[in-house]
C-alpha positions in Angstrom: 68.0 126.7 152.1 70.7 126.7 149.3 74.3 125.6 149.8 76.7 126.1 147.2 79.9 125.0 147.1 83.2 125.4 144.5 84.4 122.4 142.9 87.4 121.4 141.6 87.5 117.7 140.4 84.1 117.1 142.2 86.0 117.9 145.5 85.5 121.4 147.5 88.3 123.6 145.2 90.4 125.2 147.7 89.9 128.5 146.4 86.5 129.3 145.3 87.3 132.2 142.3 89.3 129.4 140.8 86.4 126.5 140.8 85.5 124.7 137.5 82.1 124.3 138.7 79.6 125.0 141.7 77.3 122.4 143.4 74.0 123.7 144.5 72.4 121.9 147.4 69.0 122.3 148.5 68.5 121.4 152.1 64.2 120.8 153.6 62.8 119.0 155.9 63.1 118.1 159.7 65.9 117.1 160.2 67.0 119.0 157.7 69.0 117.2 154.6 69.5 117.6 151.3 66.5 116.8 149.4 68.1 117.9 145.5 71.0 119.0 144.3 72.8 120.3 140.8 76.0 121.3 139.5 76.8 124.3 137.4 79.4 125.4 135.5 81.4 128.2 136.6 81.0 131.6 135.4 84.6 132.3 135.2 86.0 134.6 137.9 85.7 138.1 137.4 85.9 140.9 140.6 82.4 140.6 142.0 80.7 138.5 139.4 80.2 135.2 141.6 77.8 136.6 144.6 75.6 138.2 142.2 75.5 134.9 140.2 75.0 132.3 143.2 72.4 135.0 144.5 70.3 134.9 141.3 70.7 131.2 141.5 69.0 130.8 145.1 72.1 130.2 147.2 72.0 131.5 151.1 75.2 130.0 152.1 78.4 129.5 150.5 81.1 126.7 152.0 84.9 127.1 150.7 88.3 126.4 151.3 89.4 130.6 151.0 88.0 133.7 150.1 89.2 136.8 150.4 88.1 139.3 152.4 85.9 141.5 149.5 84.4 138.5 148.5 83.3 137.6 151.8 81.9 141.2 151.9 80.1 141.4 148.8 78.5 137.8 149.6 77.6 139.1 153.1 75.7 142.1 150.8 74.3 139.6 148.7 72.5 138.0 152.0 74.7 135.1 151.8 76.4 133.2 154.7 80.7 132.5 153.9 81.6 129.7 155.7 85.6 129.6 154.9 88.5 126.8 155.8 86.3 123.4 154.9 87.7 120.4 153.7 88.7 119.6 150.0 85.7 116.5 150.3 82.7 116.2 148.2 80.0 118.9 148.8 77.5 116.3 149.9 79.7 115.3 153.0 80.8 118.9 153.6 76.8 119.5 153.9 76.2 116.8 156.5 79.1 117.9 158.4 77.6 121.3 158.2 74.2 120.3 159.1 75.1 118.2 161.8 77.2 120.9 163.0 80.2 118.8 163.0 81.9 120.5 160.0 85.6 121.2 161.1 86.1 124.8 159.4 89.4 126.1 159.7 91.5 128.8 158.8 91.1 130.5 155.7 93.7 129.9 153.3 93.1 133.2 151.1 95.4 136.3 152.6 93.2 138.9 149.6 
């Protein structure tokens, strides 16, 4: 499994379309944790662009502060899971949360 989250200042950016960058983790094993992860630079943010591109780059799940509601759709298309109103920590606590099951997701803070 693939988690990507948006970045902003190597802290979950609270609106993904508006990340500098996106961390990729790969999660294996039993228990599962994250066995390699990478950063990439974001795309910039044009109207549909960013599922197709996390798709292509192996993500099934997506963790962010907001999204709006046709981004959550066209990831959802893409076969990828939108987790929405996670901390602004860095991705590699906001993936043990998630893993443990502990992660403390809350509203979403995008109204689009």
């Amino acid at each position: 499994m693939k988690i990507a989250i948006p970045l902003v200042g190597g802290r979950l950016a609270a609106h993904f379309g508006h990340c500098e960058e996106f961390a990729l983790l790969e999660v294996g094993g039993e228990p599962p944790a994250v066995v390699a992860s990478e950063r990439l630079p974001a795309p910039g943010h044009q109207p549909g662009l960013l599922p197709q591109w996390l798709h292509e780059h192996g993500a099934d799940v997506i963790i962010a502060g907001g999204m709006g509601s046709r981004a959550q759709g066209l990831f959802s298309q893409s076969g990828i899971e939108v987790v929405v109103g996670a901390p602004t920590e860095e991705p590699e606590r906001i993936v043990e949360q998630y893993l443990a099951g502990s992660l403390q997701a809350g509203e979403n803070i995008c109204d689009h």
